[in-house]
C-alpha positions in Angstrom: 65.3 100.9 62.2 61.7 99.7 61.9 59.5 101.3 59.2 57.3 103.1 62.0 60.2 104.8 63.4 61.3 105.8 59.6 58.0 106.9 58.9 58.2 109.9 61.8 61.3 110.8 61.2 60.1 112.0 57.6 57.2 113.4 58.7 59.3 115.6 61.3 61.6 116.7 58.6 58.8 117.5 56.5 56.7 119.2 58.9 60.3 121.2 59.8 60.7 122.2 55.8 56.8 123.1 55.7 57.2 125.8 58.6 60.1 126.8 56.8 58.5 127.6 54.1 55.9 129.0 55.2 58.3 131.4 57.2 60.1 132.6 54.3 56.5 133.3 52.1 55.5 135.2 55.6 58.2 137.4 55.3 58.2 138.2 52.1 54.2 138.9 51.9 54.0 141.1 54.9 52.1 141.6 57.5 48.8 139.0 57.7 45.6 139.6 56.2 43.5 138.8 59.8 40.3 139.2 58.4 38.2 138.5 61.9 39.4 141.9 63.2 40.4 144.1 60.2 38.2 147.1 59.8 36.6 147.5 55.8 39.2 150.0 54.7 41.9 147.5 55.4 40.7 145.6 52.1 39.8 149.4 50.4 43.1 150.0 47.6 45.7 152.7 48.2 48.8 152.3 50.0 49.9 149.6 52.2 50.6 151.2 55.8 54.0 149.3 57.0 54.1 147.5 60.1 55.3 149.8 63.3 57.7 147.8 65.6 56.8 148.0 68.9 58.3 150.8 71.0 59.9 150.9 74.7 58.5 152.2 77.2 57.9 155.6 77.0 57.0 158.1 79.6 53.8 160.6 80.5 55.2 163.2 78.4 56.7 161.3 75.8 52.9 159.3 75.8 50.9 162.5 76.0 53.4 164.0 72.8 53.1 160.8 71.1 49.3 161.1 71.7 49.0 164.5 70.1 50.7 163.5 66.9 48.1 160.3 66.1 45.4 162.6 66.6 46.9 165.3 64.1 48.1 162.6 61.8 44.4 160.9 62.0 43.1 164.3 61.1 45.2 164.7 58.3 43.8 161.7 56.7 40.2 162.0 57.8 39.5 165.4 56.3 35.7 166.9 57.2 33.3 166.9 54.4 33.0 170.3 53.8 36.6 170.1 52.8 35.9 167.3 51.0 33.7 169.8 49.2 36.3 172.4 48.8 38.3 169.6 47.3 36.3 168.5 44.5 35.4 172.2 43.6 38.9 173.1 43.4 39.9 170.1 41.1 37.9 171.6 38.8 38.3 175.1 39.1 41.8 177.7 39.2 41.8 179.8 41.8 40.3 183.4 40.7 39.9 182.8 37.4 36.3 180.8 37.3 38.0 178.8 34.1 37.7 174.9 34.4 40.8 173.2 34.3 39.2 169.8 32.6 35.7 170.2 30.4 33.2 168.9 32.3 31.5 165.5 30.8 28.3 165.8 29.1 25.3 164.5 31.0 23.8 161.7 28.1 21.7 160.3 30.4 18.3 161.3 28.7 20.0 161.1 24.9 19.0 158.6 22.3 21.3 157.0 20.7 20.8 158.2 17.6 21.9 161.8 18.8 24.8 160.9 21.2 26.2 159.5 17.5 25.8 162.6 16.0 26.6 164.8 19.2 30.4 166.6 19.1 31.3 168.4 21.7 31.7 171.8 20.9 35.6 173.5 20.9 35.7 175.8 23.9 38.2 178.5 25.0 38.9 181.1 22.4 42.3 182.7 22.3 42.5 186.3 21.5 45.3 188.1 20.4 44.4 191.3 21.5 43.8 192.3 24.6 40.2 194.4 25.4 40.1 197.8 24.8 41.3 199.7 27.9 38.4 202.1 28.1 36.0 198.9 28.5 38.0 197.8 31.3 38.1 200.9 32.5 34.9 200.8 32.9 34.4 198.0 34.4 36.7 198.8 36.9 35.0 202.3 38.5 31.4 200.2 37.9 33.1 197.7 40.6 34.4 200.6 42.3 31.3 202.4 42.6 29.4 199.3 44.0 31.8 198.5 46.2 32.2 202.4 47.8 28.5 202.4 48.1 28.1 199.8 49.7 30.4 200.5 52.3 28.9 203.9 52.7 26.7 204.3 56.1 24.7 207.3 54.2 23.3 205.1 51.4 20.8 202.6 53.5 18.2 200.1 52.6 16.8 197.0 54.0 19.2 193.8 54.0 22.2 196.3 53.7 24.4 194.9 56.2 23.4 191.5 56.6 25.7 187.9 55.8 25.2 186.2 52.7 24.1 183.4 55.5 21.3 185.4 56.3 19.8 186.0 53.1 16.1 183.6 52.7 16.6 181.3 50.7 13.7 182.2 48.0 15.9 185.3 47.6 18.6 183.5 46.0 16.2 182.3 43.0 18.0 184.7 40.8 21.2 183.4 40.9 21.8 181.0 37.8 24.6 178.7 37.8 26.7 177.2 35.4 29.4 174.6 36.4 30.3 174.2 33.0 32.2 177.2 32.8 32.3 179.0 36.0 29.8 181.5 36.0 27.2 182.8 38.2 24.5 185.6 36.5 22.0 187.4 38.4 19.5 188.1 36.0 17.0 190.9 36.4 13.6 191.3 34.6 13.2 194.0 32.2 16.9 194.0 31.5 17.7 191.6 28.6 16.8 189.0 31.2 15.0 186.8 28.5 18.2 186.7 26.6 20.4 186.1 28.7 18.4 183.3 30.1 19.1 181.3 26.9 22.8 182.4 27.3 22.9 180.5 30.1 21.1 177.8 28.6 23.2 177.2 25.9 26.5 177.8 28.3 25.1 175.0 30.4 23.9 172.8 28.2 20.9 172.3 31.1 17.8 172.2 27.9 18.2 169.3 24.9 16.2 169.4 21.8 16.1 165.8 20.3 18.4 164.7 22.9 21.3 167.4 21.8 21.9 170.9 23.6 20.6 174.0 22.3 22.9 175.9 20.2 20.7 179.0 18.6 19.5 181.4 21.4 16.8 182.7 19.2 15.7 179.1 18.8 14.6 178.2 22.3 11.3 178.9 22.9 10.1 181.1 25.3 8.1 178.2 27.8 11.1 176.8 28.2 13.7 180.1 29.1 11.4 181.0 31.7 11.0 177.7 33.3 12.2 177.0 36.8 13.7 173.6 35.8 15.5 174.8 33.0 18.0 176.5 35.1 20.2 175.8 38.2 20.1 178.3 40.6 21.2 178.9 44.4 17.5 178.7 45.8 17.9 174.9 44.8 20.8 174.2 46.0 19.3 173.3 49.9 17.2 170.6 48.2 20.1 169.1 46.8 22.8 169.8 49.6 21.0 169.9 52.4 23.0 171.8 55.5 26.1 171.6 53.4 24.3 174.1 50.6 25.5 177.4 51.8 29.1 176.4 52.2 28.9 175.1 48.9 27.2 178.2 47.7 30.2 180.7 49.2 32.8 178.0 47.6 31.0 178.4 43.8 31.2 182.4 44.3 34.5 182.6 45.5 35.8 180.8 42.4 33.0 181.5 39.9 32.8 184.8 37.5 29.7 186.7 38.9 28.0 188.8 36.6 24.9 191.4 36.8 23.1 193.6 34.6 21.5 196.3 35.3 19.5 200.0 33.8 18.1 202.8 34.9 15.3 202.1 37.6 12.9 204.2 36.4 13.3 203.4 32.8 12.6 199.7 34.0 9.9 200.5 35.8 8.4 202.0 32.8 9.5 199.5 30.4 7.3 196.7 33.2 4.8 199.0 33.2 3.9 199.0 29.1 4.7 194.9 29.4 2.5 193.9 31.8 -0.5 195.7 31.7 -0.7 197.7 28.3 -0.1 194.1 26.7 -2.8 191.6 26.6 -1.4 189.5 29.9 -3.8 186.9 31.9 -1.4 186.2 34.8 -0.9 189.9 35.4 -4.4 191.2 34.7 -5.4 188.8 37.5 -2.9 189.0 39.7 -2.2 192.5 40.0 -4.4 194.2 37.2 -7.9 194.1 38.5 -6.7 194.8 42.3 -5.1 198.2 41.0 -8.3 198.8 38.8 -10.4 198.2 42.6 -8.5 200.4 44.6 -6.9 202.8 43.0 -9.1 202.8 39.6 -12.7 203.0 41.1 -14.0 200.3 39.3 -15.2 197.3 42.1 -16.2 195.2 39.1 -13.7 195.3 36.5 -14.0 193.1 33.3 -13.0 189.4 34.2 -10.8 188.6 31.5 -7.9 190.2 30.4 -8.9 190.4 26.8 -12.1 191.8 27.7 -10.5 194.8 29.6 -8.4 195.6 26.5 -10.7 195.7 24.0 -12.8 198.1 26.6 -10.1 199.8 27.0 -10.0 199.3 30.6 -6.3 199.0 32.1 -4.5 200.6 35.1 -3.4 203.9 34.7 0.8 204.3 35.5 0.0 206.8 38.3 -2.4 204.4 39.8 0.5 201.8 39.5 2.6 204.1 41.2 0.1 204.6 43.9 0.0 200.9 44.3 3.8 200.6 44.4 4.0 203.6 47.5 1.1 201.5 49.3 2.4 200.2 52.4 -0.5 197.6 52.5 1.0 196.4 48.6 3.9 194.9 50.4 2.3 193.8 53.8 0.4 191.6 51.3 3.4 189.7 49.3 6.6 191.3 47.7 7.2 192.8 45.1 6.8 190.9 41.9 10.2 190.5 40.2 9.6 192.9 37.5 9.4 195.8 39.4 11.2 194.6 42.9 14.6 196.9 42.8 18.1 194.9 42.2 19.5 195.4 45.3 16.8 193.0 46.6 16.9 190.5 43.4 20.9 189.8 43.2 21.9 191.2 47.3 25.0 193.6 45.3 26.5 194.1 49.2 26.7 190.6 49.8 28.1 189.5 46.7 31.1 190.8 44.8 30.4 190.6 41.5 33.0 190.7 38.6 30.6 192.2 36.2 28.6 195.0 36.1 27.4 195.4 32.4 24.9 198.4 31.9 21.4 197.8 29.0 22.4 201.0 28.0 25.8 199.5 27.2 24.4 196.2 26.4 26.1 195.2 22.9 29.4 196.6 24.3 29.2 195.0 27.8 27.8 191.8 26.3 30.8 191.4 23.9 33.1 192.2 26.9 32.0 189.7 29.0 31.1 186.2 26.7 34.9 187.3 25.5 36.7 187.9 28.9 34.7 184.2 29.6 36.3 182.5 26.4 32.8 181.7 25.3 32.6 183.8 22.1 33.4 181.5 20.1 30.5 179.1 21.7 27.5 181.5 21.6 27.0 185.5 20.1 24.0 187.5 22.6 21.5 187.6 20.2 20.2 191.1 18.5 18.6 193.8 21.0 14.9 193.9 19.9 13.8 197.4 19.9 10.1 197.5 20.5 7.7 200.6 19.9 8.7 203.3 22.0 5.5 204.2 23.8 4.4 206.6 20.9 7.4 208.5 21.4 6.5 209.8 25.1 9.5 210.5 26.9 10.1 209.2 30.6 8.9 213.3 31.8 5.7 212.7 29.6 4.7 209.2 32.0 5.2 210.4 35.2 3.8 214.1 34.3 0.7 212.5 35.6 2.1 211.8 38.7 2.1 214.1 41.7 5.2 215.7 42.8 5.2 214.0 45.8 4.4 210.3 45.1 7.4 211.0 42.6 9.8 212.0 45.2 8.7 208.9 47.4 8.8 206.5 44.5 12.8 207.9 44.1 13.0 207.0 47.6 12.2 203.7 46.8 14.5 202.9 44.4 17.5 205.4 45.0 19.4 202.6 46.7 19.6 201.5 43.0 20.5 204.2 41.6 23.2 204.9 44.0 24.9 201.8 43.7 24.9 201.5 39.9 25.5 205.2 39.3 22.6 206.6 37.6 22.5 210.0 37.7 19.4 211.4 40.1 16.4 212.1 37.6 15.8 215.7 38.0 13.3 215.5 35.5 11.4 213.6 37.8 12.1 215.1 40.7 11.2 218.9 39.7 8.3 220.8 37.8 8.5 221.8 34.3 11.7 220.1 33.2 11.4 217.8 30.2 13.6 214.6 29.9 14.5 213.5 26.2 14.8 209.7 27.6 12.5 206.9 26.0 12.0 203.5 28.1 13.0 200.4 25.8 12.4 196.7 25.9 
């Protein structure tokens, strides 16, 4: 046997053991990576999908059935992205109970250092031993009640009563502060503890730093900052961030979120604006609102330019010409109401959103304690000490509006009875009729 012939031979043996081994490392590897015609997610990591054997020949139905189940089985795995939304919400969140299921991380981003060494987070979720007090609950329970019955009444009627959440603008939603840290969303309303409950929420959502490290101290953050739009997260930004998506994502939030409003009498707060805003030395509002009133209803076409001046003249509207200005019809054709006098129902939209809280300023320390315990926050953050300002020399709520006419009183109730409907306050008689003297005193 020549050495030519030798020579093939081995190399047909070895070429035989080659495809034999390459055979058995086929079989035991799987399936080929053919990386000319596999899509990306072929190389993504999860599970290998096993390889299907081919199948006989089936018939139409059997085609048409076997049709229908890829489609529902490709549908399965490729979920929409609003349920991908759903999804990450509910990871976070238990159903009902607005209580996160794993602490959210803290955003360093903008810390130095220095203060993410001496940064601990802080211990969340008190655990009480007692329950709270069944007349508190109680309470909250027919306030609930009471919101929801009137809202479902057709005899108590106002504007934007029986619209969707979906159609509410969405500058309307501005009020609606959001913390994702522990599930809440507050509807604060001016003249109502608002500033207060502001830094609440500031503190809750760790959204302000001081030296790169959240507030702590309420009374510590300064009042530039509570009142700034970019110190809170609320629903009116949420289209700038989500785009189409943000009202899905809105209804998701409340539906799992602890919703909470507080609210007082609406003539009280009216009052209580009224001695903030233009009895006290304030620019914005002298100029905004201050000198218009002074123009028309006031009789002075030239009022002093500067706030300060008009104070220490003694020039300042009068609270029946604010009144008059309120019942104007032009006063609205012009721009709404400014927040500190527009009436709830319009600020947090009570018929389109159920809240879980209705805490009362006339309540406040109670309802305040109630709620940051019922949260599991208590332990986090105390609401800070009610200031109690002068009381307006003593006059009582009958002594400001005894220079209001009869009428413009009864059409100012008209005004704002859809919010004292649905949070229960008694119809003020005092207001309503002659010669009847309330013993009521507005308070910050």
């Amino acid at each position: 046997m020549g050495r030519p012939r030798l020579f093939h031979i081995f190399l047909l043996l070895g070429s035989a053991l080659m495809v034999l081994l390459i055979i058995i490392y086929w079989d035991d590897m799987g399936t080929p990576y053919s990386y000319g015609h596999s899509p990306l997610s072929a190389f993504s990591p999860g599970p290998r999908t096993p390889h299907t054997p081919p199948q006989p020949q089936q018939g139409p139905k059997q085609q048409q059935q076997q049709q229908q189940q890829q489609q529902q089985l490709q549908a399965s795995r490729s979920p929409s992205f609003l349920s991908d939304i759903n999804a990450f919400v509910n990871q976070f969140l238990e159903l009902g109970t607005g209580e996160p299921t794993d602490p959210a991380p803290l955003d360093t981003a903008n810390q130095s250092e220095r203060a993410e060494e001496r940064y601990v987070p802080r211990r969340e979720w008190k655990i009480h031993l007692t329950p709270v007090a069944a007349e508190l609950q109680q309470r909250q329970e027919q306030r609930r009640q009471r919101l929801q019955e009137a809202c479902a009444e057709d005899s108590v009627a106002f504007p934007g009563k029986k619209r969707s959440f979906d159609d509410i603008p969405n500058k309307a939603l501005d009020h609606l502060i959001v913390d994702d840290r522990h599930g809440i969303i507050f509807c604060y309303v001016p003249k109502v503890a608002c500033t207060n409950w502001k830094r609440l929420m500031i503190i809750l959502s760790e959204s302000v730093l001081q030296d790169g490290v959240p507030y702590t101290d309420p009374q510590a953050i300064p009042r530039s900052l509570v009142h700034n739009l970019s110190s809170h997260l609320t629903f009116s930004k949420f289209r700038h961030r989500y785009g189409k998506f943000s009202h899905h994502l809105m209804k998701v939030k409340l539906k799992k979120y602890t919703k909470v409003l507080f609210v007082r009498d609406p003539f009280i707060r009216l009052v209580s604006a009224f001695r903030n805003k233009f009895l006290e030395t304030n620019d914005d509002f002298y100029n905004l609102y201050g000198k218009a009133i002074l123009r028309r209803y006031g009789h002075q076409p030239t009022p002093p330019a500067l706030a300060a001046e008009a104070g220490a003249a003694g020039v300042h509207p009068s609270f029946p010409q604010f009144v008059q200005y309120l019942l104007d019809p032009d006063t609205e054709k012009e721009a709404p109401f400014n927040e500190h006098w527009q009436q709830v129902y319009r600020l947090c939209h009570p018929c389109q959103i159920q809240y879980d809280f209705v805490g009362h300023l006339e309540t406040l320390e109670e309802d305040a304690e109630q709620l940051l315990r019922q949260l599991r926050v208590d332990n986090v953050v105390q609401f800070p000490p009610a200031a109690r300002g002068n009381q307006s020399a003593g006059l009582s709520l009958a002594d400001w509006f005894s220079a209001v006419p009869l009428e413009a009183r009864r059409r100012l109730y008209q005004l704002y009875q859809p919010d004292f409907t649905l949070f229960g306050y008694p119809s003020p008689e005092a207001i309503l009729e002659e010669g009847y003297a309330l013993q009521t005193h507005p308070e910050e």
